[in-house]
Each structure stands twice: as structure tokens, then as C-alpha cells.
C-alpha positions as a printed Julia matrix, in Angstrom:
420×3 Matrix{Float64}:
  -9.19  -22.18  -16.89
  -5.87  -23.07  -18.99
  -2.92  -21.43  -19.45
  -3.95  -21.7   -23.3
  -7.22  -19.9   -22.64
  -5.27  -16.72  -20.84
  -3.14  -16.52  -23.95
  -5.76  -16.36  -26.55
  -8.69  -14.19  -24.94
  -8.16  -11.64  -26.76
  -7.04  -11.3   -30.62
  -3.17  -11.23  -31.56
  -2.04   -8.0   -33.47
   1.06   -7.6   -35.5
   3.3    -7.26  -32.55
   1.53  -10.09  -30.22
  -1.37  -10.43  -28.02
  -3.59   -6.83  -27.56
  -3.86   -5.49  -24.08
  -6.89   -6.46  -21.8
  -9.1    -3.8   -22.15
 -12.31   -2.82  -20.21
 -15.07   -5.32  -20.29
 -13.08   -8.11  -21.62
 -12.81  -11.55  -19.52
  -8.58  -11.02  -19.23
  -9.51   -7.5   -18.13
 -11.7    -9.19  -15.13
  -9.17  -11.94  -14.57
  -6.6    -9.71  -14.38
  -8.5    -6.81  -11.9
 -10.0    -9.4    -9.24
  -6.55  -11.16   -9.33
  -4.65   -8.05   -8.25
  -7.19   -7.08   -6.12
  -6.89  -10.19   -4.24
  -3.33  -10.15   -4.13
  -3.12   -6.4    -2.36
  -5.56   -7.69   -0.36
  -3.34  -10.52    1.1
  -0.53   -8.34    1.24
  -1.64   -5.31    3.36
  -3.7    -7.8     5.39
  -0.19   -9.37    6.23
   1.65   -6.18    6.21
  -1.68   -4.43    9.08
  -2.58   -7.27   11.26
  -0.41   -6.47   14.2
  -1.59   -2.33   14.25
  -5.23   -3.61   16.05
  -3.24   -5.3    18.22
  -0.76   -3.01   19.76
  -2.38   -2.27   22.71
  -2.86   -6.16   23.55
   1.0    -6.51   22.19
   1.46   -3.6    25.1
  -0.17   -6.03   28.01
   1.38   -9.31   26.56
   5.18   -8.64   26.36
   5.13   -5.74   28.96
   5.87   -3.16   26.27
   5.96    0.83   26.1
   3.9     1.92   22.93
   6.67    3.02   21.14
   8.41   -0.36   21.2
   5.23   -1.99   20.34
   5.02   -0.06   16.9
   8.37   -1.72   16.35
   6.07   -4.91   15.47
   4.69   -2.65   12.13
   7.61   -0.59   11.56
  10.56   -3.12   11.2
   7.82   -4.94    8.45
   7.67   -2.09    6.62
  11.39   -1.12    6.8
  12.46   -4.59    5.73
   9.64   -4.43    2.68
  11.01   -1.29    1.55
  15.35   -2.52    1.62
  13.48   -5.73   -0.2
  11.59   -3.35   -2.79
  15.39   -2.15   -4.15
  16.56   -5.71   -5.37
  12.86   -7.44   -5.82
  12.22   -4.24   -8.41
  15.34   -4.67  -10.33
  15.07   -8.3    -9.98
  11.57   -8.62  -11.56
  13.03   -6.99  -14.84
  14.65  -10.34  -15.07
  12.88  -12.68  -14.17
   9.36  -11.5   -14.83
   6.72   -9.89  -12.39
   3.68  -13.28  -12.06
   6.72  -15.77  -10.62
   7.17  -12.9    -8.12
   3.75  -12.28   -7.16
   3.02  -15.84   -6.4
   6.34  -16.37   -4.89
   5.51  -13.18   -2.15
   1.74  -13.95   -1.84
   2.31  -18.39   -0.35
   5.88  -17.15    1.39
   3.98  -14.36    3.14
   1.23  -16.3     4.0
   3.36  -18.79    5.55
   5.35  -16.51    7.47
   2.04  -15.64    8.9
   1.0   -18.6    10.55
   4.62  -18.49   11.72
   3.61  -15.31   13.47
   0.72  -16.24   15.66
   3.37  -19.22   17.05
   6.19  -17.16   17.97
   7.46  -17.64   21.19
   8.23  -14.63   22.53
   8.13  -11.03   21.17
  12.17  -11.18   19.92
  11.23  -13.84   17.4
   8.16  -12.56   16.81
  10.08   -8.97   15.94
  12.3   -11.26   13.53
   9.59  -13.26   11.79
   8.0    -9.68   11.28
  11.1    -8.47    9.74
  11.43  -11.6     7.3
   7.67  -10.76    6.55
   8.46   -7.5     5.17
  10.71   -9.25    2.55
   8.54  -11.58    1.81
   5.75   -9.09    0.64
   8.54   -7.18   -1.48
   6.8    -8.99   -4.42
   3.48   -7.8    -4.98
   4.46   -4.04   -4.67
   7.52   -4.07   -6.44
   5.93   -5.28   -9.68
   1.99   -5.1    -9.53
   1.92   -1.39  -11.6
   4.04   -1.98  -13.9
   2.23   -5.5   -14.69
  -1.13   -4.01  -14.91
   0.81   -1.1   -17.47
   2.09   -3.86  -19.44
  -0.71   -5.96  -19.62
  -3.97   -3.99  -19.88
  -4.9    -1.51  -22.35
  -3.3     2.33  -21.71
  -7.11    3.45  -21.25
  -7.53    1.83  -18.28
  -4.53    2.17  -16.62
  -6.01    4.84  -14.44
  -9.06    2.73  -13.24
  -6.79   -0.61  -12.77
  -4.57    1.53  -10.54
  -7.21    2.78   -8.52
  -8.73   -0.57   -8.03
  -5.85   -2.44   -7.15
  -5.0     0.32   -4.24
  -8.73   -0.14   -3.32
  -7.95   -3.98   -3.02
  -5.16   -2.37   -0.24
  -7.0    -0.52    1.22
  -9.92   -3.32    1.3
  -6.75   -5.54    3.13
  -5.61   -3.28    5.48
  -9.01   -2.64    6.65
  -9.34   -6.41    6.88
  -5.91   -7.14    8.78
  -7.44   -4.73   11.57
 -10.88   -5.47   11.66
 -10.51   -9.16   11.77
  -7.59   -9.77   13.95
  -9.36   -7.37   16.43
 -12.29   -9.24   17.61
 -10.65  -12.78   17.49
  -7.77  -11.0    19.86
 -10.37   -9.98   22.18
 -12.15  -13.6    22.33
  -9.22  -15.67   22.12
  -6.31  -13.87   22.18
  -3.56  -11.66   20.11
  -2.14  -15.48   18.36
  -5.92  -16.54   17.13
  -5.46  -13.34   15.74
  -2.95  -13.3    13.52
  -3.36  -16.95   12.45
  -6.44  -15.58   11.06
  -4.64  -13.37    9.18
  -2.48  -15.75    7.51
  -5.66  -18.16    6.79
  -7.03  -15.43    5.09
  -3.83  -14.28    3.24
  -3.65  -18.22    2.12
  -6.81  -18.29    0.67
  -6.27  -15.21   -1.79
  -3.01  -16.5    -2.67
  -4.62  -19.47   -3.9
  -7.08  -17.35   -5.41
  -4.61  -14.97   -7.17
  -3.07  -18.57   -8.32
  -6.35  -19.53  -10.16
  -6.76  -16.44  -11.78
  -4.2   -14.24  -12.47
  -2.99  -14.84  -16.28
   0.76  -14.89  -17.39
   2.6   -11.54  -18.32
   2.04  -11.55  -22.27
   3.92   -8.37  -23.21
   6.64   -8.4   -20.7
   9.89   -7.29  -21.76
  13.11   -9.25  -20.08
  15.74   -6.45  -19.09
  19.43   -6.59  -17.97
  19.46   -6.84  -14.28
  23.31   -6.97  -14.08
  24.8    -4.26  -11.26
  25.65   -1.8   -13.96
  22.24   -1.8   -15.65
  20.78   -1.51  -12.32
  22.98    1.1   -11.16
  21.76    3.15  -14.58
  18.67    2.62  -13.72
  18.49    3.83  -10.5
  20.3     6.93  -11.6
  17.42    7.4   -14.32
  15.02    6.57  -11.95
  15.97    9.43   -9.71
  16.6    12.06  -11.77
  13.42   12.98  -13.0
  11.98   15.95  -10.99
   8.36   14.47  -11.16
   9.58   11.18  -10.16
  11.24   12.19   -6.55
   8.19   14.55   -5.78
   5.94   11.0    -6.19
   8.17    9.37   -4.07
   8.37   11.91   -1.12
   4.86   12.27   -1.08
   4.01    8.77   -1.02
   6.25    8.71    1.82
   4.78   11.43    3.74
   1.19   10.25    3.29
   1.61    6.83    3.88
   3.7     8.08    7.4
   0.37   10.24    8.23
  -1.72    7.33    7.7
   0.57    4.7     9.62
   1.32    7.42   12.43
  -2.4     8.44   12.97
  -3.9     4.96   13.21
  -1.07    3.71   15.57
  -1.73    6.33   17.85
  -5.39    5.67   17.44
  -5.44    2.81   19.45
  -3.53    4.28   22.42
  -5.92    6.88   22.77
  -9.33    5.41   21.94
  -7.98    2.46   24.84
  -7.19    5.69   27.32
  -9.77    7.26   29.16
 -12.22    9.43   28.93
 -12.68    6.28   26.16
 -11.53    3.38   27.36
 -12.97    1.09   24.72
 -11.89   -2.47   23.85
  -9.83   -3.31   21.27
 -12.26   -5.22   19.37
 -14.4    -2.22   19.21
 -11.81   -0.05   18.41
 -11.57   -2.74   15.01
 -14.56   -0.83   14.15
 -12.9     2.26   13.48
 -10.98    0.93   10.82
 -14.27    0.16    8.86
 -12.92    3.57    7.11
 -10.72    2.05    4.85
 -14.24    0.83    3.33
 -14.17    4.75    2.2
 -10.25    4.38    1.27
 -11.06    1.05   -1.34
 -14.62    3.0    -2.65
 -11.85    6.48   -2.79
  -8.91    4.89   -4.61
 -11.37    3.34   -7.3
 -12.59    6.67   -7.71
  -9.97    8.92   -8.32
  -8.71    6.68  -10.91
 -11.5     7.63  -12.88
 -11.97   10.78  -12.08
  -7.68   10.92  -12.66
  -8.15    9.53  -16.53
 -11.2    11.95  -17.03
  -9.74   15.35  -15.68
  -5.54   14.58  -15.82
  -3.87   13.68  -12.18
  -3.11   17.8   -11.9
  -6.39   18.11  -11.79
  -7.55   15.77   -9.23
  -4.58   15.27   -6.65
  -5.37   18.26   -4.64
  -8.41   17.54   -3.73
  -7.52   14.35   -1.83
  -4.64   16.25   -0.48
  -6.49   18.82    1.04
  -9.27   16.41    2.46
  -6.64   15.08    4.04
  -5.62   17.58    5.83
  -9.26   18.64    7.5
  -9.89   14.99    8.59
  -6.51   15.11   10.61
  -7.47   18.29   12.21
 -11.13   17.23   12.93
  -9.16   14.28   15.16
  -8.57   17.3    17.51
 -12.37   17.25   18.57
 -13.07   15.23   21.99
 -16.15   13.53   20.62
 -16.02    9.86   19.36
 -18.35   10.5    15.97
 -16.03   13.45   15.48
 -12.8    11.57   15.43
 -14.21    9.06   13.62
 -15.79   11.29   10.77
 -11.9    13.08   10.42
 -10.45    9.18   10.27
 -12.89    8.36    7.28
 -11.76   11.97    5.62
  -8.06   11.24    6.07
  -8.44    7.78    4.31
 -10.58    9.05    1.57
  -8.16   11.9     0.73
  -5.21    9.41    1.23
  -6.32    6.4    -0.96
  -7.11    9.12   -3.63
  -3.79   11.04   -3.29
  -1.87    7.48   -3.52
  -3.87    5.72   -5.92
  -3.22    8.78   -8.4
  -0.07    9.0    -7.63
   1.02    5.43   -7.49
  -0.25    4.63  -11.44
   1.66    8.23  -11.76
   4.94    6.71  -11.36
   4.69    4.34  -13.75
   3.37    6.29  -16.39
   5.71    8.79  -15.83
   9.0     6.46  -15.83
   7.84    5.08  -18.77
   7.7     8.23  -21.01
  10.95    9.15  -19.48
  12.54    6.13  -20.73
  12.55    4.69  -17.05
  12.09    1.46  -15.95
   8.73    0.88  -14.86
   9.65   -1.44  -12.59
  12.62   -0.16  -10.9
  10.44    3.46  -11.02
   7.82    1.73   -9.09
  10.39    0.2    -6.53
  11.31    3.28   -5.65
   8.11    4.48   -4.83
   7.35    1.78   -3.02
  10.62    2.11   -0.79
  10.26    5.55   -0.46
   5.81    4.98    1.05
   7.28    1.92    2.85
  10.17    3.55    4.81
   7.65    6.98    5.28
   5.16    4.38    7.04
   8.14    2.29    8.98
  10.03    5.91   10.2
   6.64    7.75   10.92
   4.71    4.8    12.37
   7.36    4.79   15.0
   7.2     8.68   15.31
   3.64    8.69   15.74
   3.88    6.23   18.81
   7.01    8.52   19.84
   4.83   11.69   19.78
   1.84    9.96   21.03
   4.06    9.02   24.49
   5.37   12.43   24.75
   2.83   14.91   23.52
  -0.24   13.07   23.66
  -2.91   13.41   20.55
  -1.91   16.84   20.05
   1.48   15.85   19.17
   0.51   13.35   17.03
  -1.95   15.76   14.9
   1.21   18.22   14.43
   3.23   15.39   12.62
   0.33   14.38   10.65
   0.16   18.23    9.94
   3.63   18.32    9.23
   3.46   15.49    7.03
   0.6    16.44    4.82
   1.81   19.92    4.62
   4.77   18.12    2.45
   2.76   16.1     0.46
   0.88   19.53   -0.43
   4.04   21.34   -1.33
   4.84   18.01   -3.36
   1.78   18.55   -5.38
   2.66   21.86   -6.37
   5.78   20.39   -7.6
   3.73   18.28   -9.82
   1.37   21.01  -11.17
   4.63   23.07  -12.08
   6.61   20.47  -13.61
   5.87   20.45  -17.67
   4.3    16.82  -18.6
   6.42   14.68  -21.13
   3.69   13.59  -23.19
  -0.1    12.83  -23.51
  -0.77   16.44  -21.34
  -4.76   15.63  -21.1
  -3.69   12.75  -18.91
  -1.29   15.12  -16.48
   1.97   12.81  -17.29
């Protein structure tokens, strides 16, 4: 597949080449690219959360400090996400998505051969910049490049290719820990991670209708300003933050407690658990139809308050129980964020925002929720036990509610039938 084929698959109008729309080959290209990319990324980003408990036994760790191994990644991702945004408006968003997806995937193997868990903490850390890429830029690619029809479906699909990644981070690094140890894990990771860079490298054409921006420290500085100024914007951005932190917080605690008694189950079949995120991928695809159907007003709550029930059904001593409110968190998560994620860039860019730098911000803001929280939740988990970990979930999603009433009352811009 050429460079020269990618350019001409679909027919050139008067101002250049037409989006990708549904059905066409770019429009494939494009979707199983992405979706291989956020695969890699979130496999990279999740691979160490199985593995907390043996991370506990290995360096002689509380569980707080052993969420550090998470939490630092994503804290270092999201300081990243405020230059790599700004950055990409430069020098264009494929050179960045390749550049994150081989780094990070290199950084990986570097992982599984640290020598001892301060380097280890450090190579996560540099990890977190390295993935800065991918979420800085990937919805404001697939906004530029496929046809504004879609843009509700391509959002949900590429958070399902997230979701689809995180689930495999856990559910693969598990069961190799348990046979062979917490390193065989990881490097499995990063073998994986390699393979859908190379992948994503195949496949994934060049930005056609990318627009190069100033990225000088006054246009970036405007920007930013822009960026946060617009009352729908910062309601996006805390509640990605807040539901991303429930998420992170929940299943870092989950381990803890499904490794305690009365439980006391292995970690490779606590791996199993995360088989929910199957719901999360099949979720996020979802709502981005059901988003461009009904407008995101519309369909938001309904994720938000699913949510909600699965964290309190967590409360219930039986296994199938917990495990039934862990598949209804994810589902009403991945449907909350995968709205809300396309959201932001739709919204910056009928605000005159860059979509970009709007995006960015989102993705700091859900990146320092999950790196803050995901150290709470081990925090409330060694002091409180499950029950304090349910009330910060409950806290949590009780903002992200309050943020979606923010949304329904705030007028849209434009296009209302798509809740803009």
C-alpha cells in the first residue's frame, strides 16, 4: 500500500482531498489504524495494575506505594499532553503517533529489565511521556480526516480500541506473571505494543487536511486561554477526570481485595476480571452511535448513571456480584468518555479552539484524575478498606453527574441535533 494510494482513495474536491467517509477503504485504514494504536498505548499505559499485588511481594511494598508504578505514568503523560498538544499543531499529528507508539514500545521492554523498583519507577515515568502522542492528537486527526458524519462512531471506536488495550495490558501480563514472573510480564506487553506499532505503521494514511498552526509561546499561551474559557469545555475536562479517577481507583483496589481473604484468589485469575473492558470496547462503540443519532445531551446520562449502580453493587460480598457492578461501571464509563472525548473536539472547534490543544487538555485533565485518584484509591483501600474505596468512587461519579448537568444547561454553539 503506497503513500500515493492513501492520497488518492477518495476523489479531490475544490479545496483538496474529501474526508474518509463510512464504507470507504481510507475510512477502514484509518479506523483499524487508530484502533491499533490506543490499543498499544493503554496496553503500555495498564500493564503494571494486574500486577500490583506481585509488585507488593517483589520490592516489599505497601499498596499505596505500589500504585505509584501506574500513577507517576499517568502524571508524567498528562505534564507531556500540555507541550505534545501544542506541539502537534506544528509539526503535524501521524509523525507524533508513530514517534509515541516505537518509543513506548521500547520503553517497555526496558521495563520488564529494570533492576530494581527505583528505576523501574523512572522508566515508568519516561513511559508516560512517551505515550503523550497518541492522545494528544488522535481526535483531532480523526476530525480532520474523516467525514463530520462519522465523527461520532470513529470516536467511539477508537476509545473501544482503549478500552480493548487496557483490558489486554491486564489480562495478559496476569497469567504470564503468575507462570513466570512479574518481568515475563511486562515484556509481553511491550511485544505486543511493538507489533501494533508496526501495524499502525502499515496502515495508518498521512494527515491530508491538516492545517500547520503557530506553536510559538504566545500563540500557545492564547490558546490555552481559549481553550479554557469555554464553560462546556472545563465541564468535559473535570469529568473526564473524575471518571477516569473512579475507574483507575476501583480496579487498583480490586486487586487488593479479590487477593485478601474471604477471596484469596491468584492474580492470574483475578486477570479475568478485567475481561469487562470487553463490555467497555463493545460500550464506547456504541454510544457513538447512539451519540450522533440522539445528540450527546441525550445519551451521556445514561452511562453516567450506570456508573454509579455498578460501583455500589461492588458493596455486595459475593464474587458474581462484584463482578456484574465491575462490567456496569466500565460500560457506563467507556460510554460517558467516548461521548465526551469526540465532545471536546467538536466543541473547540465551533468555538474557534484549537482542536488539538482542546483535546490536550482533556487528556491532562483524565490523565492527572487517573494518576491523583489511582493513588487515592490504594490510600482509601489501606485505611478504610472496600468501603472507603466505594465512597470515592461515589464521590467521584457524583461530580461527573453534576458535570453533565452543566452540559445539558449550557446552550450548544451550533449544529443543536448533534448536542455541540
Amino acid at each position: 500500500m503506497t503513500s500515493r494510494t492513501r492520497q488518492t482513495d477518495l476523489p479531490l474536491t475544490d479545496g483538496g482531498p474529501a474526508p474518509y467517509r463510512p464504507g470507504s477503504a481510507g475510512y477502514r485504514r484509518v479506523m483499524l489504524a487508530v484502533f491499533a494504536a490506543g490499543m498499544a498505548t493503554f496496553v503500555l499505559l495498564y500493564d503494571v495494575q494486574a500486577l500490583l499485588p506481585e509488585l507488593v511481594v517483589a520490592f516489599d511494598l505497601t499498596p499505596a506505594r505500589a500504585t505509584l508504578a501506574l500513577s507517576l505514568s499517568t502524571a508524567t503523560l498528562a505534564a507531556a499532553l500540555l507541550v505534545v498538544g501544542p506541539l502537534s499543531e506544528r509539526v503535524g499529528r501521524t509523525r507524533l503517533i508513530h514517534a509515541a507508539l516505537w518509543s513506548a514500545a521500547v520503553v517497555g521492554v526496558a521495563c520488564a529489565l529494570a533492576p530494581s523498583w527505583e528505576a523501574l519507577l523512572g522508566l515508568r515515568m519516561l513511559q508516560g511521556v512517551t505515550l503523550a502522542g497518541l492522545p494528544a492528537v488522535a481526535t483531532a486527526y480523526l476530525r480532520e480526516e474523516l467525514h463530520h458524519g462519522a465523527h461520532g462512531r470513529a470516536f467511539g471506536l477508537y476509545i473501544a480500541g482503549t478500552a480493548f488495550g487496557g483490558m489486554a495490558g491486564r489480562v495478559v501480563t496476569a497469567p504470564i506473571a503468575d507462570a513466570a514472573g512479574w518481568r515475563w510480564g511486562l515484556g509481553a506487553a511491550a511485544i505486543f505494543a511493538l507489533a501494533c506499532a508496526a501495524l499502525v505503521a502499515w496502515l495508518l494514511p498521512a494527515s491530508r487536511h491538516f492545517v500547520r498552526r503557530p506553536a510559538g509561546a504566545r500563540a500557545v499561551l492564547a490558546g490555552a486561554r481559549a481553550a479554557v474559557a469555554d464553560r462546556a469545555l472545563l465541564a468535559l475536562y473535570v469529568l473526564g477526570a473524575c471518571g477516569i479517577g473512579t475507574m483507575v481507583a476501583v480496579f487498583n483496589a480490586l486487586g487488593f481485595r479479590l487477593t485478601s481473604e474471604p477471596y484469596g484468589l491468584p492474580v492470574g485469575a483475578i486477570s479475568l476480571v478485567y475481561l469487562v473492558y470487553a463490555l467497555g470496547s463493545v460500550s464506547s462503540a456504541a454510544s457513538g452511535r447512539v451519540a450522533d443519532r440522539i445528540g450527546r445531551r441525550a445519551a451521556i446520562p445514561v452511562g453516567c448513571g450506570l456508573a454509579l449502580l455498578g460501583v455500589w453493587l461492588t458493596l455486595a460480598g459475593a464474587l458474581p456480584v462484584i463482578v456484574l457492578g465491575m462490567a456496569a461501571l466500565t460500560v457506563g464509563f467507556f460510554a460517558v468518555h467516548g461521548i465526551a472525548s469526540g465532545w471536546v473536539t467538536s466543541r473547540a472547534h465551533l468555538a474557534g479552539v484549537g482542536t488539538a490543544q482542546a483535546a490536550a487538555f482533556y487528556a491532562f485533565a483524565y490523565y492527572v484524575g487517573a494518576s491523583v485518584n489511582g493513588w487515592l484509591g490504594g490510600v482509601a483501600w489501606s485505611r478504610a478498606g472496600w468501603p472507603g474505596v466505594v465512597a470515592l468512587a461515589s464521590a467521584l461519579l457524583l461530580t461527573v453527574c453534576a458535570m453533565v448537568v452543566v452540559l445539558r444547561r449550557t446552550p450548544a454553539l451550533t449544529e443543536p441535533a448533534s448536542g455541540s
